[in-house]
C-alpha positions as CSV (number, residue, x, y, z in Angstrom):
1,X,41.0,82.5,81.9
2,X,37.8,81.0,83.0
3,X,37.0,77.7,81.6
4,X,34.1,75.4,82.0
5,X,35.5,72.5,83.9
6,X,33.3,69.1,83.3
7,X,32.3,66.2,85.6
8,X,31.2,62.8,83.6
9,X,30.5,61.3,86.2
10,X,28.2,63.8,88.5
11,X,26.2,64.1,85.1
12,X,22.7,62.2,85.0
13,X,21.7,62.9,81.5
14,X,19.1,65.5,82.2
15,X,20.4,67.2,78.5
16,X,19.3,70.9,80.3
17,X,22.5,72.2,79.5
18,X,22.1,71.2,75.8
19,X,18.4,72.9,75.8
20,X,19.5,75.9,77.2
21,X,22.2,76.1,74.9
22,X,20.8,75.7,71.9
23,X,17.6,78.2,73.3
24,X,20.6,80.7,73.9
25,X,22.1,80.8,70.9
26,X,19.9,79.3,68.1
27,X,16.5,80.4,70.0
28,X,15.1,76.6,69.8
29,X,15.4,73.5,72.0
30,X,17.4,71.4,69.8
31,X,20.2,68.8,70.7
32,X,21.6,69.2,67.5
33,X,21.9,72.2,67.4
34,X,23.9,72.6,70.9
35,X,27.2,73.5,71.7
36,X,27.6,70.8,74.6
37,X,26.7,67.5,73.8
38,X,25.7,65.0,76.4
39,X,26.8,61.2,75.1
40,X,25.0,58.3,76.9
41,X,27.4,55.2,76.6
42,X,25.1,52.6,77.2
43,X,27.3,49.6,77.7
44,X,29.0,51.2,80.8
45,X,25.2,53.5,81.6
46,X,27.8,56.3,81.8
47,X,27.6,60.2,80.8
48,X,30.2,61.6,78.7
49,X,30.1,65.8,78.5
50,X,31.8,66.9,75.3
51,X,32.2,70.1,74.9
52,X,35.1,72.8,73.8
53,X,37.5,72.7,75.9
54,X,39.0,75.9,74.4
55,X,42.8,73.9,74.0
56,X,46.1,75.8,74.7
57,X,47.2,74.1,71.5
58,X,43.7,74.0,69.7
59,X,43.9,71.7,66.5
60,X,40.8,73.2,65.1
61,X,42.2,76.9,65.2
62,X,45.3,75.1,63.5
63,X,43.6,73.7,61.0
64,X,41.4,76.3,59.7
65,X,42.1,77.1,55.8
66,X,40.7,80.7,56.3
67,X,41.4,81.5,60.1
68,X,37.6,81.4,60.6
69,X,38.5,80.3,64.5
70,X,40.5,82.6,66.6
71,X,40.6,83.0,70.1
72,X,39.0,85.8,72.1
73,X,40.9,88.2,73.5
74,X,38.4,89.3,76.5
75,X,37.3,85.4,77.1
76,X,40.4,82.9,76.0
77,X,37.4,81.2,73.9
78,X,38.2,79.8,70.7
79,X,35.5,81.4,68.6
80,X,33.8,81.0,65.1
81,X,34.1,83.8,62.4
82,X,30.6,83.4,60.6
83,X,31.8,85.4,57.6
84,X,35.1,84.0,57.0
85,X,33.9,79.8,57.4
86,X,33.7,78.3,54.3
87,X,32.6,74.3,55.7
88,X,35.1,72.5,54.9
89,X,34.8,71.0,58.0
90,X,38.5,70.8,59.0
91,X,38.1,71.8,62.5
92,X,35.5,69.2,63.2
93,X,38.1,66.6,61.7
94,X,40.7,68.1,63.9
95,X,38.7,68.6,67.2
96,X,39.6,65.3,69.5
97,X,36.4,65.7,72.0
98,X,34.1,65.9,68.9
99,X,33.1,69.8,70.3
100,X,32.8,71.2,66.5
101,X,29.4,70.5,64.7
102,X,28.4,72.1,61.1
103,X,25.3,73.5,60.3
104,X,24.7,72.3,57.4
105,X,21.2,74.7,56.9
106,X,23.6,77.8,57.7
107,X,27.2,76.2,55.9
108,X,29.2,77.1,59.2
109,X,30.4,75.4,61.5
110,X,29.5,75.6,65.6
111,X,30.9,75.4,68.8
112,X,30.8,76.6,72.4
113,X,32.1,80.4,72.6
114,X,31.8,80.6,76.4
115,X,28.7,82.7,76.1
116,X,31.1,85.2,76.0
117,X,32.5,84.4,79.4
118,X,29.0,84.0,81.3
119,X,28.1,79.9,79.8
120,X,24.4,79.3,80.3
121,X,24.7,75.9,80.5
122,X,27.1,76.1,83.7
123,X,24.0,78.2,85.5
124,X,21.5,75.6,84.7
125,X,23.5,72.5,85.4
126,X,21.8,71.7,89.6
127,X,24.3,68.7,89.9
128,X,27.7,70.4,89.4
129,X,29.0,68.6,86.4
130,X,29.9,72.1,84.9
131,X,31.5,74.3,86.5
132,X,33.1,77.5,85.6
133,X,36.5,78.0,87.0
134,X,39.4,80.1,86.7
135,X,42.4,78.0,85.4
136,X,45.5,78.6,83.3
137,X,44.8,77.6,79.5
138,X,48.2,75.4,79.5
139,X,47.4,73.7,82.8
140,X,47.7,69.7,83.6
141,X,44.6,69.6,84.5
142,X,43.4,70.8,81.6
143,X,45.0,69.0,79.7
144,X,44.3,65.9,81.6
145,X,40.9,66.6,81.0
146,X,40.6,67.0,77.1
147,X,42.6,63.2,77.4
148,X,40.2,62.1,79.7
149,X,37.0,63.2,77.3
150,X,38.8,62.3,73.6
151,X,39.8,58.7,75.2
152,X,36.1,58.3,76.4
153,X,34.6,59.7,73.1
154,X,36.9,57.6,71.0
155,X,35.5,54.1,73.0
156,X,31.6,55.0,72.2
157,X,29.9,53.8,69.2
């Protein structure tokens, strides 16, 4: 599976990859309405990317009531069933690197679906702090990575 792999610290805070996300998929440049966030820890002046990291052992997909996430057979993606959300919000309780936002105008929830295995956001980012990479869903590195984000999420305020 492909995966977009993330680099806090080559990231300078530009926010492109949140414009062209939102552009992509909501057809407006909106940080709130973006599937990657960019998090600007101002204590430390540090970046944090947060973003779905598409888990081997995804909490959202496990806590959805109404198995409106599943994962994409084509992509590995954990994706959003539109029809079948009802809001609760679950996921976004259950998601450690805070990458599942409602919309509350719409009553669904969001997230990154890989751009169905071709991320805008990856094309547009000049300083390498995502990049799409092959890379087992299970790996350590992986793994070591959705650690790495939820620990620096969890310090912000």
């Amino acid at each position: 599976m492909k995966s977009i792999e993330v680099s806090h610290s080559k990231c300078t805070g530009c926010r492109t990859c949140e414009m062209v996300c939102s552009l992509t998929h909501e057809g407006e440049c909106s940080t709130a309405k973006s599937r990657i966030r960019i998090v600007r820890d101002e204590e430390f002046g540090n970046n944090v990317i947060s973003s779905c990291m598409h888990c081997a052992e995804a909490r959202c997909l496990e806590s959805c009531v109404t198995e409106a996430l599943r994962r994409d057979p084509a992509t590995g993606a954990v994706v959003v069933d539109k029809d079948s959300c009802i809001a609760c919000e679950a996921c976004v309780d259950a998601c450690p690197v805070g990458a599942v936002s409602l919309d509350r105008d719409k009553g669904v929830v969001f997230k990154c679906d890989l751009c169905g295995g071709d991320p805008e956001c990856v094309k547009w980012c000049n300083r390498e702090a995502l990049v799409l990479q092959e890379s087992a869903i299970a790996s350590p590195a992986r793994e070591s990575m959705m650690l790495e984000t939820a620990k620096l999420i969890s310090q912000l305020p």
